[in-house]
C-alpha positions in Angstrom: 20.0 2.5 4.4 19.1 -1.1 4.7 19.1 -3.9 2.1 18.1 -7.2 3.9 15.0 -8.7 3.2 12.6 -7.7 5.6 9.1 -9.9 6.0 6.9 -11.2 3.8 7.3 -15.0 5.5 3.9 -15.7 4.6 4.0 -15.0 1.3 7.7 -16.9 0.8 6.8 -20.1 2.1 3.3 -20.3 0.3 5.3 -20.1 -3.1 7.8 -22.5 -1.8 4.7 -25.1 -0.6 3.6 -24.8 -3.9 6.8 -25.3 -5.4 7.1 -28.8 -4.0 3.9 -29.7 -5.4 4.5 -32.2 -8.3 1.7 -30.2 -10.3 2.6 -27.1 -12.4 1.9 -24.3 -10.3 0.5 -20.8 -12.0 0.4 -18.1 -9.4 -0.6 -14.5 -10.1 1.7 -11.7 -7.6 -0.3 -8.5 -7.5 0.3 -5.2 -6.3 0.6 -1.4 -5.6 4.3 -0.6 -7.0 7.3 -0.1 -4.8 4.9 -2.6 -2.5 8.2 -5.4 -3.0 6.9 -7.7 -5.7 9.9 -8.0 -7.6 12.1 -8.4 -4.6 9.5 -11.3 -3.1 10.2 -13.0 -6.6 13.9 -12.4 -6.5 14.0 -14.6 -3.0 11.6 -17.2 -4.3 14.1 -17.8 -7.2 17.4 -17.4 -5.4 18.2 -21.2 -4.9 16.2 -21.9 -8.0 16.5 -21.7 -11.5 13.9 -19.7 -13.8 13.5 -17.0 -16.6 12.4 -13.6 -15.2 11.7 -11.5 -17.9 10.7 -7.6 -16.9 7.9 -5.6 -19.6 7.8 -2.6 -20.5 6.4 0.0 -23.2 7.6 -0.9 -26.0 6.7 -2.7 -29.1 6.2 -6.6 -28.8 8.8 -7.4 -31.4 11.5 -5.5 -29.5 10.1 -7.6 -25.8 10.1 -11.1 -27.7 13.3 -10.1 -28.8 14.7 -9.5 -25.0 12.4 -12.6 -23.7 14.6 -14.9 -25.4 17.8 -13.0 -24.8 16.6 -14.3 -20.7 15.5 -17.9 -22.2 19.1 -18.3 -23.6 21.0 -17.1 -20.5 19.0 -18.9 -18.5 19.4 -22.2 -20.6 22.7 -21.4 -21.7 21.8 -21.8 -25.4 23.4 -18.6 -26.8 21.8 -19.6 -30.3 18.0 -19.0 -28.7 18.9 -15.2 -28.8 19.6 -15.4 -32.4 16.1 -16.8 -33.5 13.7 -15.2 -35.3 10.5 -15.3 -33.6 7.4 -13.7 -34.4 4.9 -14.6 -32.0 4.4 -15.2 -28.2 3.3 -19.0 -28.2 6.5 -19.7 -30.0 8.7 -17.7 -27.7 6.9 -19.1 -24.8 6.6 -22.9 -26.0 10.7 -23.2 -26.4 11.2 -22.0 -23.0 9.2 -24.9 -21.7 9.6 -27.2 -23.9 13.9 -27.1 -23.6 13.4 -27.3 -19.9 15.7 -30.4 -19.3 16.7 -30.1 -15.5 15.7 -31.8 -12.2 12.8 -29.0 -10.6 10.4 -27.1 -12.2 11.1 -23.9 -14.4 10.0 -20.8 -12.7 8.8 -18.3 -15.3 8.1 -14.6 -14.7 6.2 -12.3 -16.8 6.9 -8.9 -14.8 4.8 -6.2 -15.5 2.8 -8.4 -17.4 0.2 -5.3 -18.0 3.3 -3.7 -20.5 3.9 -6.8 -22.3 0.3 -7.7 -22.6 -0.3 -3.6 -23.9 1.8 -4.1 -27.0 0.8 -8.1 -27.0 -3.1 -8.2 -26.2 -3.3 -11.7 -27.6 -0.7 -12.4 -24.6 -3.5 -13.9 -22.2 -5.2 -16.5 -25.0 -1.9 -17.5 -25.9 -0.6 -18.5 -21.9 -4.4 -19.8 -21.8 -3.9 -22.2 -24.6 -0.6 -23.4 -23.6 -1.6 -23.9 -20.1 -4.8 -25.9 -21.0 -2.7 -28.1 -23.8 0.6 -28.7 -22.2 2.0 -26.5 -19.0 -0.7 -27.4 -16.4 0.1 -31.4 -17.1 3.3 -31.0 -17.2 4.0 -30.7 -13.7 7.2 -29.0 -14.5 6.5 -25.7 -14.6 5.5 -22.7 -12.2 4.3 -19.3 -14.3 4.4 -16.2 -12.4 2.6 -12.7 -14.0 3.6 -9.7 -12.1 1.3 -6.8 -12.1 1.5 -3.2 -10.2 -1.6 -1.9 -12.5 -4.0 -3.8 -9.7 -7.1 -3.2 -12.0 -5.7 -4.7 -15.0 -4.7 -8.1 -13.1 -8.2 -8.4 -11.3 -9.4 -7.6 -14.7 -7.5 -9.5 -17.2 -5.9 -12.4 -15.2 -8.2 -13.1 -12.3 -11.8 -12.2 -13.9 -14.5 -14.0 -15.1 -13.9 -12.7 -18.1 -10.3 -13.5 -18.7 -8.9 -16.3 -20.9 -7.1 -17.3 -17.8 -10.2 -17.3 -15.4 -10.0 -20.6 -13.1 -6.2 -21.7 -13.8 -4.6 -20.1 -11.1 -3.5 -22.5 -8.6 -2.6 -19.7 -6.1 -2.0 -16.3 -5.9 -0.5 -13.4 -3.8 -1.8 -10.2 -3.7 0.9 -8.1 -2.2 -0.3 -5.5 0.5 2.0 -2.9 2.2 3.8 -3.7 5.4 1.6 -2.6 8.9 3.0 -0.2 10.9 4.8 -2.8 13.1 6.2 -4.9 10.5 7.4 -0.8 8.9 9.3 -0.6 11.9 11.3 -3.6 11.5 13.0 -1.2 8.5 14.5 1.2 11.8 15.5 -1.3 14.8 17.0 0.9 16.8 14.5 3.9 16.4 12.0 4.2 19.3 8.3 3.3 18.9 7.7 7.1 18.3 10.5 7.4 15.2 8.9 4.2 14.2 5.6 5.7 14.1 7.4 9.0 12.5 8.8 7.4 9.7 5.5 5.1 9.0 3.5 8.7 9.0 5.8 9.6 5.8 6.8 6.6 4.4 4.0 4.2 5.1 4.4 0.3 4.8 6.7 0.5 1.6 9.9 -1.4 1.6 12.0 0.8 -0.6 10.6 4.4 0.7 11.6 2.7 4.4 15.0 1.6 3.3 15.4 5.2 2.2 15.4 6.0 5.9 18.6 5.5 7.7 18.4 4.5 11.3 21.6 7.0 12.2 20.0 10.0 11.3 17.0 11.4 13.0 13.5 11.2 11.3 14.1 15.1 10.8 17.1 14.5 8.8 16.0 11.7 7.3 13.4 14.1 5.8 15.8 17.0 5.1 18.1 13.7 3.1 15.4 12.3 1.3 13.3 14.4 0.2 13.8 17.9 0.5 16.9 18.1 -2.3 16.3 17.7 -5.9 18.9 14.9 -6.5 17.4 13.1 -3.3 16.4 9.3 -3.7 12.4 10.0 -2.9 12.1 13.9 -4.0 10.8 13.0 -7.1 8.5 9.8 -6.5 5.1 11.2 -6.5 5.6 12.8 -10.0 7.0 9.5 -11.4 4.2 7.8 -9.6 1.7 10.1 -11.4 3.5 9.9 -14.9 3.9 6.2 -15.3 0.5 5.7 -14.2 -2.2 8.9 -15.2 -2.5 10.8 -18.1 -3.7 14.6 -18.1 -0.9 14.8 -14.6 -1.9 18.5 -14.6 -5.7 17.4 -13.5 -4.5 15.1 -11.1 -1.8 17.3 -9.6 -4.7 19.9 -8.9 -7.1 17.3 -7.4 -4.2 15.8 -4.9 -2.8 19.5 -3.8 -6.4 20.4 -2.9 -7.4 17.2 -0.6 -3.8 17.7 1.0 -4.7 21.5 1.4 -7.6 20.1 3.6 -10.5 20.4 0.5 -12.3 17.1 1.3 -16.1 17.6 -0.2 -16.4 16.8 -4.0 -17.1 21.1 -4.9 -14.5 22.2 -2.5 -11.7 20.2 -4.4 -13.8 21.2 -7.8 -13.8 24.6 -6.7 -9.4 25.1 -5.4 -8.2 22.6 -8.3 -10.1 25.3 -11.2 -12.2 22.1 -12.7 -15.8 21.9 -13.2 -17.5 19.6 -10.7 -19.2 17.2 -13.5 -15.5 16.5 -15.0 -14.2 15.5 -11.7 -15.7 12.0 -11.0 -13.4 10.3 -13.5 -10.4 11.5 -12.3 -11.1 11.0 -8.8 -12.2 7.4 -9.5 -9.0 7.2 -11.0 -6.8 8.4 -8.2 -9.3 5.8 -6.1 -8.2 3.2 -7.6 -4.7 3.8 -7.5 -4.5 3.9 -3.9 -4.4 7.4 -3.4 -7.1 8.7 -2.8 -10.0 7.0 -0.5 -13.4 7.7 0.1 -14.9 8.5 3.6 -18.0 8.6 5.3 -18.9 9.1 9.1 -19.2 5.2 10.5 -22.8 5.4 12.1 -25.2 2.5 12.5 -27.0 3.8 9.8 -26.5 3.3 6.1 -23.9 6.4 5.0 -25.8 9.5 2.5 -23.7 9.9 -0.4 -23.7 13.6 0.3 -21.2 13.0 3.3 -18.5 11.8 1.3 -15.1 13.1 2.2 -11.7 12.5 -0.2 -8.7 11.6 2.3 -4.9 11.5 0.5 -4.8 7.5 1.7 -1.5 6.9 0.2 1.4 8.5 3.0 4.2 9.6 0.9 1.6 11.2 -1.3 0.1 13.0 1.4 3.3 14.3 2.9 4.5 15.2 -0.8 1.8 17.5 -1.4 1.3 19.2 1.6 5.1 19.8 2.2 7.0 19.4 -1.0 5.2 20.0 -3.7 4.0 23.7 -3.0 7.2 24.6 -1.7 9.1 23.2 -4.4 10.7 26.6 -5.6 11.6 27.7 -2.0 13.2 23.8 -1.7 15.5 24.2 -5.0 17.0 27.5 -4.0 17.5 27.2 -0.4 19.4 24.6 1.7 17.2 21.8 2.7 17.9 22.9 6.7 16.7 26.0 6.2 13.3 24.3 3.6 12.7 22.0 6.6 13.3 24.8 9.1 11.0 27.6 7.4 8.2 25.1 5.6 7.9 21.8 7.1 9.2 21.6 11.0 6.1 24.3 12.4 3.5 22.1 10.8 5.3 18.6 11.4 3.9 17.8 14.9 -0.4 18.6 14.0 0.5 16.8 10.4 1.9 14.1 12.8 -1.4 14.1 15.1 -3.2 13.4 12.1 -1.6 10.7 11.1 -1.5 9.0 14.2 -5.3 9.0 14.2 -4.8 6.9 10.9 -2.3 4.8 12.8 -4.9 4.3 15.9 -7.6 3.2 13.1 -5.0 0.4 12.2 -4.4 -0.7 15.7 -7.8 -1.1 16.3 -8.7 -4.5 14.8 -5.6 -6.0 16.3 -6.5 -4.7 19.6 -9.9 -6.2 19.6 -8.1 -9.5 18.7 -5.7 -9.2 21.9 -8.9 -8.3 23.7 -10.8 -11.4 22.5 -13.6 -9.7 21.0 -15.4 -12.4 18.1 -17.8 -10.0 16.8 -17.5 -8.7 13.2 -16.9 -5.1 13.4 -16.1 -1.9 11.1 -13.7 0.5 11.8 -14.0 4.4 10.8 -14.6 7.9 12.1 -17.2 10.3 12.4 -17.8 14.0 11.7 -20.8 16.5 11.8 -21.4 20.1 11.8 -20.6 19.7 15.7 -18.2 17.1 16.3 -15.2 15.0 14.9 -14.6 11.4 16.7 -11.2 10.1 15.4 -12.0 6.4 15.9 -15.6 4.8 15.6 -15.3 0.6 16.5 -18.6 -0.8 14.9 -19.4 -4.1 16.4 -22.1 -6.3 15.8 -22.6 -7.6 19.1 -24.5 -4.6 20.4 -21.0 -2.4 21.3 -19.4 0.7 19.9 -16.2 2.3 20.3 -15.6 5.9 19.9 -11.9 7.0 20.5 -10.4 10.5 20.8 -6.4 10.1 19.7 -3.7 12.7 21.1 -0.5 12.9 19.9 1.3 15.0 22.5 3.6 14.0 25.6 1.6 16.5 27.4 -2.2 15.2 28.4 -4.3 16.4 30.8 -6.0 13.2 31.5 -9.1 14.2 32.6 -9.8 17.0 30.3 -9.3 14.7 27.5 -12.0 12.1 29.0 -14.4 15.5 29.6 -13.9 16.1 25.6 -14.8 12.6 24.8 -17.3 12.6 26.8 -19.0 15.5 24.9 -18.4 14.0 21.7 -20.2 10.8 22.8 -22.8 12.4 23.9 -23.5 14.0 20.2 -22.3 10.7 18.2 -25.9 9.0 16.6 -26.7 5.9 18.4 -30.3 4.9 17.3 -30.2 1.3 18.3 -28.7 1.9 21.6 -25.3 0.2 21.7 -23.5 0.6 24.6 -20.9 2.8 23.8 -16.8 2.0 24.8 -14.8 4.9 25.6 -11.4 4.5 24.0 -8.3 7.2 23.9 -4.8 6.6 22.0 -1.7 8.6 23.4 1.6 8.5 22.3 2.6 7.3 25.9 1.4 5.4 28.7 -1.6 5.7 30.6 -1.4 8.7 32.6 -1.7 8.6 36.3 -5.5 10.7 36.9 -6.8 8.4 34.3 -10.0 7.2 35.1 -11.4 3.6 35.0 -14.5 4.2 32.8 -11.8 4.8 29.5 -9.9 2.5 28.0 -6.3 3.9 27.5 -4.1 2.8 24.7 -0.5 3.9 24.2 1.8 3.9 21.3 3.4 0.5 22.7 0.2 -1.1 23.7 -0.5 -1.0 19.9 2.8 -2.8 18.9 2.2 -5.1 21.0 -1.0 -6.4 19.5 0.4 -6.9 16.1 3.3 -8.7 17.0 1.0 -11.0 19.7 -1.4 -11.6 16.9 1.3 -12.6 14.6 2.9 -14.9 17.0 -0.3 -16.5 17.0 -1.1 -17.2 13.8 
C-alpha cells in the first residue's frame, strides 16, 4: 500500500501562485469524497502555517468550541481554548486578527457543508468579514472544503450566495484518469493498471488500497471480499453519510448493477412505484453514481431512451459482486468467495468496463491525432445494435468503435461486426463515418487498413503526450 503523494501538480502550484500574491486569497476546494481534498490541503500547508479546522455533525457550540482549540495550537495561545465564545464572527475575527507572523494565515473550513448545517448564518458571517477586513488585508488565504458538491456550487459559488463574486480562485477536485490511476501501481502492467482502474477508479485512497505485490485477484480477495477489509464496507458508508431512506437507494443501485437500465425496469426489480423513483434517482445523479445515457446520434436524444449506468466504479463492482453475495462472503473464505462468485464473471464485467475506459481515451486520442473540431463522445444502442463508442464531431466526421477485451481477436471478424453495426447506426446528415476498434493489445497482424486500431498502450500514451504538452 502506497502513501506518497501522487499528482495533482496542477492543482498544487495554482494554490502556491496564489499564495505569493500580496492580496488575500479566498479559494473554494470542491469535491466527490475520498477524491484527495484533504490530502491536496495537507501539502499546500506543509511548509506553511495555518488553522485547518475539520466539521462535522454536531452542534455549533461544541465546533466553535474545537475551532478555537486549532486557533490556540496553531498560535500557541493556550488561553484562546479557554474563551467563551458564542458566535462565529468572533471565533473567526481572533484568528485573524492575532495573526502576527511574516506570510499569510492559511485557514481551512473542512467540510464546511457540517459546520454551515448546525451554523447556517456561517456564509453571511465569512461574507461580512471578507468585505470589511480579510480581502484588504492581504494577509490571509480562506480555504472551504466541501465533498457535498451541490451544497458548494449552491451555497458558496452561486448567484445566490452571500459569498457570490469573492472567490479569487477555486479548485474543483476531479478523480484521477486512468493514466494518472496507474501511477498508484508502477510496476503493474498496463492491463493490471487497467484492472485495478475498472474497480477502484481514479480515487487516491481506494488505489492505495491496492498493493503492487499482490495480484489484482488478490488485491480483490484482500480488500474487499472480508468483512474487517479496508474497502468492504465503503459503499454503505458512502450511502449513509450521504442519503437517507439507504433501503430505497440500495434497491435502485442493485438493480442498474443487475443490468435494469430503463426507468420501469429498475422501478419494477427494486419493488418501488415508478412515480416515486425520479427523486431518488436524481439523488444518486447527483452524487456521482449514477449517470444518465442516451444513444449519441446527430439528432437531438427522446427522453424515452434514457438508460441509468452505475458511473461510480467501486459502486458498480460493489453491487454486482459484494453486495448480493454478502452472506456467502462472511461465512466462507474470501478464496473460495472470489473463486465461486466473482472470478467466472470477472473477465465480461472487465470487457465492460474497458468500453468505459475506451470512451475516456477517446478525446485524448483525437488530441494526439490533431483533430480541432468540438466533438461529443457516447455510445449507441437500438432494438438491433449496440456501438460501444460514438465520436461526434462537428467537422462533418463520426466515429463509431467496437471495443474487445480479449487476447484472442480474430481481426477480420471483428471489422465484419463493425461493419454491420455501421451500417445500422443513424447518419441523417451524412457524416463520413471512422471505423475505430480498441483491443487490449496491439494491432493484430490481418488487420486491415480501412480501421483504425487502438491498443491498451496506444491509449496511455495519449494522456501522458497530452500532459507533457500542456
Amino acid at each position: 500500500m502506497t502513501s506518497n503523494f501522487i499528482g495533482r501538480e496542477r492543482e498544487l502550484k495554482a494554490l502556491n501562485a496564489a499564495y505569493a500574491l500580496a492580496e488575500s486569497q479566498f479559494f473554494p476546494i470542491y469535491g466527490r469524497r475520498r477524491v484527495g481534498k484533504s490530502e491536496l490541503i495537507a501539502q499546500f500547508m506543509k511548509d506553511k502555517a495555518g488553522i485547518y479546522y475539520v466539521g462535522k455533525r454536531a452542534p455549533a457550540d461544541i465546533q466553535r468550541k474545537e475551532f478555537m482549540g486549532e486557533v490556540a495550537r496553531c498560535l500557541e495561545d493556550p488561553i484562546l481554548s479557554e474563551l467563551s465564545v458564542n458566535d462565529w464572527k468572533t471565533c473567526l475575527s481572533t484568528a485573524v486578527d492575532r495573526w502576527e507572523r511574516k506570510g499569510k494565515l492559511i485557514l481551512v473550513l473542512d467540510e464546511f457543508q457540517w459546520i454551515c448545517g448546525a451554523s447556517p448564518e456561517l456564509p453571511s458571517v465569512i461574507q461580512d468579514c471578507w468585505d470589511k477586513t480579510w480581502s484588504k488585508s492581504g494577509n490571509l488565504f480562506l480555504i472551504l472544503c466541501g465533498s457535498y458538491i451541490g451544497f458548494m456550487e449552491r451555497m458558496v459559488l452561486g448567484r445566490k450566495s452571500p459569498l457570490y463574486g469573492r472567490r479569487t480562485g477555486q479548485v474543483h477536485l476531479h478523480s484521477f484518469n486512468y493514466q494518472s490511476a496507474g501511477e498508484f501501481h508502477p510496476n503493474y502492467s498496463l492491463i493490471d493498471k487497467a484492472r485495478t482502474y475498472f474497480i477502484c477508479g481514479g480515487i487516491p485512497l481506494y488505489l492505495k488500497c491496492f498493493d503492487s505485490k499482490k495480484s489484482v485477484e488478490r488485491n480483490i480477495q484482500d480488500v474487499l471480499m472480508d468483512e474487517f477489509a479496508p474497502l468492504y464496507g465503503e459503499p454503505a458508508f458512502l450511502l449513509r453519510e450521504e442519503l437517507r431512506e439507504v433501503e430505497n437507494y440500495y434497491a435502485i443501485l442493485l438493480s442498474v448493477a443487475s443490468g435494469q437500465t430503463r426507468h420501469q425496469d429498475i422501478a419494477r426489480f427494486a419493488g418501488m412505484k415508478p412515480a416515486s423513483l425520479h427523486y431518488y434517482l436524481e439523488q444518486l445523479v447527483v452524487l456521482g453514481y449514477l449517470a444518465r445515457r442516451f444513444p449519441l446520434t446527430s439528432k437531438k436524444p427522446n427522453p424515452r431512451d434514457v438508460r441509468y449506468v452505475l458511473d461510480d466504479p467501486l459502486i458498480r463492482f460493489w453491487f454486482r459482486f459484494i453486495y448480493p453475495n454478502n452472506s456467502y462472503i462472511l461465512r466462507a473464505r474470501a478464496k473460495d468467495a472470489f473463486n465461486a462468485r466473482v472470478e467466472p464473471q470477472l473477465q465480461s464485467y472487465f470487457g465492460s468496463c474497458f468500453e468505459r475506459l475506451c470512451r475516456e481515451a477517446l478525446p485524448f486520442l483525437y488530441l494526439e491525432e490533431g483533430v480541432q473540431a468540438t466533438f461529443e463522445v457516447g455510445e449507441y444502442w437500438s432494438a438491433d445494435s449496440q456501438i460501444d463508442v460514438i465520436g461526434l464531431r462537428d467537422d462533418g466526421w463520426t466515429d463509431l468503435g467496437e471495443c474487445k477485451w480479449s487476447t484472442r481477436i480474430h481481426a477480420k471478424q471483428v471489422e465484419r461486426e463493425l461493419d454491420m453495426k455501421v451500417s445500422s447506426y443513424p447518419n441523417p446528415k451524412n457524416a463520413t463515418i471512422g471505423k475505430r476498434i480498441f483491443t487490449e493489445q496491439s494491432r493484430p497482424e490481418a488487420a486491415s487498413d480501412r480501421v483504425v486500431w487502438h491498443s491498451l498502450e496506444d491509449m496511455y500514451v495519449a494522456v501522458r503526450q497530452n500532459e507533457r504538452s500542456e
